[in-house]
Backbone as a chain_set.jsonl record, in Angstrom:
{"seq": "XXXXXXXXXXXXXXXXXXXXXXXXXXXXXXXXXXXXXXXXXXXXXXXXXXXXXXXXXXXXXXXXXXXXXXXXXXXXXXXXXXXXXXXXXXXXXXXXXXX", "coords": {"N": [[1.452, -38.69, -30.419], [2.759, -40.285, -28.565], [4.954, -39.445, -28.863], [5.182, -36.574, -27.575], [4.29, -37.553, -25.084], [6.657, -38.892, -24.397], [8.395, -37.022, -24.627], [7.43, -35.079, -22.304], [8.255, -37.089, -20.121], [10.408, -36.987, -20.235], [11.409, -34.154, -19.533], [9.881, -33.975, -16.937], [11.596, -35.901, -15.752], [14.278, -34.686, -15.812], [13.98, -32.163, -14.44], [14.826, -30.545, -11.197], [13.686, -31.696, -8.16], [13.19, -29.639, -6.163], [13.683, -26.57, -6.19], [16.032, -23.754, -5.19], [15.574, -22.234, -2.684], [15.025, -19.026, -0.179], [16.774, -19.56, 2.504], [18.344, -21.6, 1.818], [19.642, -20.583, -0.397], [21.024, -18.487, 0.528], [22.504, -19.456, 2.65], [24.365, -21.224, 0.83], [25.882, -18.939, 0.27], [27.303, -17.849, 2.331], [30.277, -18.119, 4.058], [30.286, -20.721, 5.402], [28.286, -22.49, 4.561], [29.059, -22.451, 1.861], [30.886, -24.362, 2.159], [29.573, -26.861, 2.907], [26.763, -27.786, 1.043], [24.898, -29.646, 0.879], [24.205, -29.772, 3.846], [22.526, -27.303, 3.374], [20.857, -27.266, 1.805], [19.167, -28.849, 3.407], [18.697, -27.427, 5.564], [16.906, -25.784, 4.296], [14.544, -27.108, 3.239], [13.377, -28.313, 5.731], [12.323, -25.482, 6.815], [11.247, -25.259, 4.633], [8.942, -26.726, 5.522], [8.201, -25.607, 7.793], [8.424, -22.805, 7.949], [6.82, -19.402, 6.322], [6.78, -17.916, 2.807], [7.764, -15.36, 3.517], [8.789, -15.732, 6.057], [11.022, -17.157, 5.799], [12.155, -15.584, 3.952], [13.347, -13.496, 5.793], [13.985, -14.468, 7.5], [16.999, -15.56, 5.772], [17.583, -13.03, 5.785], [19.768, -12.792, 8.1], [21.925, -13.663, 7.218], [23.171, -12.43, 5.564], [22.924, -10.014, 7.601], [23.608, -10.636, 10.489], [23.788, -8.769, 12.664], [20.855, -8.186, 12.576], [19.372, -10.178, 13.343], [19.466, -9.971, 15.666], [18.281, -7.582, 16.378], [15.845, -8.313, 16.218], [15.07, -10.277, 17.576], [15.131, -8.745, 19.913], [13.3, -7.037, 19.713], [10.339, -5.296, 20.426], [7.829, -5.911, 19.811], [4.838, -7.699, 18.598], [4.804, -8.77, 16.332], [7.402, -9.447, 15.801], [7.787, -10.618, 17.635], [6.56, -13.09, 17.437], [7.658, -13.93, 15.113], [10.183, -14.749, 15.868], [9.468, -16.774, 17.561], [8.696, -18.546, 16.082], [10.97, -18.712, 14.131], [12.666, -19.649, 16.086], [11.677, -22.993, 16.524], [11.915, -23.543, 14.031], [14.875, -23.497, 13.913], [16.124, -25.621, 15.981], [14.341, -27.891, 14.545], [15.579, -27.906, 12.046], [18.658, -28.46, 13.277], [18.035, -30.748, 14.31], [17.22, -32.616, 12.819], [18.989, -32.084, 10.438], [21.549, -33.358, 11.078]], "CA": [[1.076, -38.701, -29.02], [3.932, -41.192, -27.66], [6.119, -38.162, -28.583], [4.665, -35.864, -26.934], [4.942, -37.87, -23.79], [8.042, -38.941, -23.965], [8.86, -35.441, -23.859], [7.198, -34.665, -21.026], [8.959, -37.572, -18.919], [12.251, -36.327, -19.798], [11.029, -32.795, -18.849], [10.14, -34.243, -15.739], [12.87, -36.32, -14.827], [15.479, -34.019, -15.903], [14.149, -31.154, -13.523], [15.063, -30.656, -9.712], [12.045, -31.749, -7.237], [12.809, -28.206, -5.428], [14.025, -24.928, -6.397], [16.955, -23.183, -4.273], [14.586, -21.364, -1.421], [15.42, -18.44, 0.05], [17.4, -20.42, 3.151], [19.704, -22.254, 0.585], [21.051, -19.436, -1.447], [21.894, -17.511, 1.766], [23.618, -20.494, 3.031], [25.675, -21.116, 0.139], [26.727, -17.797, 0.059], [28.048, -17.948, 3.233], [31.629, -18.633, 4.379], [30.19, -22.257, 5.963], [27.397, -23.433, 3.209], [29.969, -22.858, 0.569], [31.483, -25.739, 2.1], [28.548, -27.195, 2.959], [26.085, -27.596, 0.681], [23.641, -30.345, 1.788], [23.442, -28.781, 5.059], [22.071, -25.628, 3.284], [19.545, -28.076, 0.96], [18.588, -29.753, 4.085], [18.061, -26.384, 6.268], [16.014, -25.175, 3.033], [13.523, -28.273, 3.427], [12.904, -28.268, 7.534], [11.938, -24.16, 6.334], [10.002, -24.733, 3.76], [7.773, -27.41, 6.153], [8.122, -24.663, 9.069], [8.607, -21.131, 7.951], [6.33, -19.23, 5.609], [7.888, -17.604, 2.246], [8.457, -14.156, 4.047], [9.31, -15.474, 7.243], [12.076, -17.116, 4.88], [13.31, -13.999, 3.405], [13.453, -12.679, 6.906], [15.758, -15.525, 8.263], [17.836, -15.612, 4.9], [18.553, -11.379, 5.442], [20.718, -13.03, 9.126], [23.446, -14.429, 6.963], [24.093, -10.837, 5.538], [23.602, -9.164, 8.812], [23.788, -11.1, 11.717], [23.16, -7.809, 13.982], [19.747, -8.0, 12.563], [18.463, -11.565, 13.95], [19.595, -9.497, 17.402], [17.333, -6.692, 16.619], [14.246, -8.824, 15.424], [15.102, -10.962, 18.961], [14.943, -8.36, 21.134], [11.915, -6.269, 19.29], [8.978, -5.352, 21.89], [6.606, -5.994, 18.301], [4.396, -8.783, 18.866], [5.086, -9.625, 15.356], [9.13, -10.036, 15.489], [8.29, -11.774, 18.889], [5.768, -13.998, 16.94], [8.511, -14.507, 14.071], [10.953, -15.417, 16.656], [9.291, -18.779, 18.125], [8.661, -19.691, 14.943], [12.198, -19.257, 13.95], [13.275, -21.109, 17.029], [11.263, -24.056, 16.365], [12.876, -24.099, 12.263], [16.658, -23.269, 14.43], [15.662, -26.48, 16.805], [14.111, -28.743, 13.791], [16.433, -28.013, 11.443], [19.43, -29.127, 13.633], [18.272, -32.145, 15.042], [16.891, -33.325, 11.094], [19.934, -32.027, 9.133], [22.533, -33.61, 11.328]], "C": [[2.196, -39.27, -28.145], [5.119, -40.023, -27.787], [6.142, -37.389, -27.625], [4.58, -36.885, -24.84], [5.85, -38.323, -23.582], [8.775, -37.78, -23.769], [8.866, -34.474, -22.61], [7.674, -35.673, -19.545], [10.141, -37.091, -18.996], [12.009, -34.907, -19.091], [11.257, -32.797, -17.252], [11.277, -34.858, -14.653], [13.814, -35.551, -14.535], [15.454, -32.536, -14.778], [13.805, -31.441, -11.864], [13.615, -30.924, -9.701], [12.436, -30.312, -6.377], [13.908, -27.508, -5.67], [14.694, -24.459, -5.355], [16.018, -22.371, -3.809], [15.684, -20.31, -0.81], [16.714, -18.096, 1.403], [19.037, -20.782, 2.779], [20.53, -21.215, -0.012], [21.755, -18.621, -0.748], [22.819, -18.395, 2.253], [24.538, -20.728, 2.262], [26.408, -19.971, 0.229], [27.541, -17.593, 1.327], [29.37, -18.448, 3.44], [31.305, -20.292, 4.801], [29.451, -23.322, 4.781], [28.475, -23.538, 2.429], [30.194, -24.191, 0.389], [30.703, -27.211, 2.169], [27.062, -27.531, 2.384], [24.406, -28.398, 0.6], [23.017, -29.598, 2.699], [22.407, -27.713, 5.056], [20.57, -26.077, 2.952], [18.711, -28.568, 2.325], [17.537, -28.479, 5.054], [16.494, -25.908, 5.445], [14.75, -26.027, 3.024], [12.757, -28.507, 4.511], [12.202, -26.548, 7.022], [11.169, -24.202, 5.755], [8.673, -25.653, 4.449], [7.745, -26.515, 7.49], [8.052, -23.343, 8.835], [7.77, -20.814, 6.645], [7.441, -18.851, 4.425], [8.318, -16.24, 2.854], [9.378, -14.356, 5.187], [10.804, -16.231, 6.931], [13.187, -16.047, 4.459], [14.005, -13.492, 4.625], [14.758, -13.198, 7.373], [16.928, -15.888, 7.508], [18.91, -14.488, 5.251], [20.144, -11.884, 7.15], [21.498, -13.565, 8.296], [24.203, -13.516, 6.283], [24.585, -10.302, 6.543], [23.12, -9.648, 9.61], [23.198, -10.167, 12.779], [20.73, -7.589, 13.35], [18.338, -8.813, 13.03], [18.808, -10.828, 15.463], [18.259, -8.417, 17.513], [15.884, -7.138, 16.758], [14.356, -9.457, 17.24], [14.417, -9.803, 19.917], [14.114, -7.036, 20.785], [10.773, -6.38, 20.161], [7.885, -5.709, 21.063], [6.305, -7.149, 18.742], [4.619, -9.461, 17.539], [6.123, -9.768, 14.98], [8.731, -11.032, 16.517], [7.31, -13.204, 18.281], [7.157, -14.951, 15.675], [9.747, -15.106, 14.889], [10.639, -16.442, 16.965], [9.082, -19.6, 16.95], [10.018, -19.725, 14.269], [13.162, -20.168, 14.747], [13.043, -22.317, 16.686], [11.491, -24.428, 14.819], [14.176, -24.122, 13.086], [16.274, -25.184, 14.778], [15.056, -27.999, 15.859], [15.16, -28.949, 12.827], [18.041, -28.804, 11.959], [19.529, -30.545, 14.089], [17.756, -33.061, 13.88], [17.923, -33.266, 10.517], [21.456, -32.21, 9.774], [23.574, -34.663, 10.287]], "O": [[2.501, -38.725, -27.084], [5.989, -39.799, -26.946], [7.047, -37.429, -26.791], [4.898, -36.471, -23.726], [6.171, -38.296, -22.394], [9.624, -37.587, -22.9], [9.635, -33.645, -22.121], [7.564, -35.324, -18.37], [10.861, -36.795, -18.042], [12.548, -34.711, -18.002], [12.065, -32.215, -16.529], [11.661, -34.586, -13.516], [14.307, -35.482, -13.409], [16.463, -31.956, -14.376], [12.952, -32.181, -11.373], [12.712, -30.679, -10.501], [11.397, -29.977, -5.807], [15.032, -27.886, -5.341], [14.078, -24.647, -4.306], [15.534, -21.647, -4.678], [16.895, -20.523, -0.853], [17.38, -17.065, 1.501], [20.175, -20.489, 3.147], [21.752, -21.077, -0.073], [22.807, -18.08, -1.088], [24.0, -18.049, 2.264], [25.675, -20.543, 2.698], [27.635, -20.061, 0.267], [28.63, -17.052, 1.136], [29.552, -19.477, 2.789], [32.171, -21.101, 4.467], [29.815, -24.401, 4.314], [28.933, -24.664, 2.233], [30.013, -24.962, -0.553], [31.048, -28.293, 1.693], [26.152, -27.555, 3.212], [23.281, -27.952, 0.375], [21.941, -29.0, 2.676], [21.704, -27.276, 5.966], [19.513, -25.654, 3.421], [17.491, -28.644, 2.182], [16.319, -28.469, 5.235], [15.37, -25.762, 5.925], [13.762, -25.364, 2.71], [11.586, -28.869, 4.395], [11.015, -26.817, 6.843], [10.205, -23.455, 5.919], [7.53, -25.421, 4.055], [7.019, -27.026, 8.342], [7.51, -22.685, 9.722], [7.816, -21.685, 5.776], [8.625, -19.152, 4.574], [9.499, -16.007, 2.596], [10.364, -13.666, 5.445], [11.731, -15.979, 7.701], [14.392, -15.825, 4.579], [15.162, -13.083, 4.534], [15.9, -12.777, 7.558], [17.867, -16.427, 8.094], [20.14, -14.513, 5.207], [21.248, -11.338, 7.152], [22.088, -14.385, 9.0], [25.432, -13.518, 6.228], [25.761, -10.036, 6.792], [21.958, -9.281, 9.781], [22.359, -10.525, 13.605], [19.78, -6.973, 13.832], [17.14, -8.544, 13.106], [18.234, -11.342, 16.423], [17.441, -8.397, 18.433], [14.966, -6.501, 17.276], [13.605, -8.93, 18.061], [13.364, -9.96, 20.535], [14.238, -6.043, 21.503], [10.322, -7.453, 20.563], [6.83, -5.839, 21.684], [7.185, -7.821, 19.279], [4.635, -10.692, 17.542], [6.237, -10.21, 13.836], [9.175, -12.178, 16.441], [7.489, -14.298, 18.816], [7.395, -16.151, 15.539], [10.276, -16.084, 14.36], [11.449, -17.338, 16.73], [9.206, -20.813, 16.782], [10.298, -20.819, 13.779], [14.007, -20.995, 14.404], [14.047, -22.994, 16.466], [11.245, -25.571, 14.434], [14.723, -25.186, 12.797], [16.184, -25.945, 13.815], [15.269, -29.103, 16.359], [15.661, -30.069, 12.724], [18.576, -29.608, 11.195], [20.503, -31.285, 14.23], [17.889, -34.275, 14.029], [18.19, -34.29, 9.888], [22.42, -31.576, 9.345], [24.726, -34.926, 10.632]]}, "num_chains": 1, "name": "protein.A"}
């Protein structure tokens, strides 16, 4: 029995408290996260307490293509313009937390 849980604290200790989110891995990949890699962990954390997991994916695909956070902006769809304030208010949390 004492085996068996000592196994399971190393288990535990030895693994991350959170999993690279869909935020983070776009950020590293980027020309700035590279260098940056807190920043990316930190963005990834303000996101995962503000943004769902799609609306994640969504704001990850802007660090491929940039012209596509323009399109989603200026979409007449009530549900880009819905995903927009809520990406403002992760843009807006995230900077003034992960300074």
């Amino acid at each position: 029995m004492n085996r068996i849980l000592i196994a399971a604290a190393a288990i535990i200790l030895t693994t991350p408290l959170a999993m690279a989110g869909p935020i983070d891995s776009a950020c590293i990949r980027s020309d700035r996260g590279a260098r940056q890699p807190n920043l990316c962990q930190c963005a990834q954390q303000v996101a995962n307490q503000t943004l769902s997991r799609a609306d994640q994916r969504l704001a990850a695909s802007f660090f491929r293509d940039p012209h596509r956070a323009q399109v989603v902006r200026m979409s007449k769809r009530d549900a880009d313009n819905a995903f927009w304030a809520r990406y403002k208010a992760f843009a807006g949390a995230a900077e003034a937390y992960c300074r």
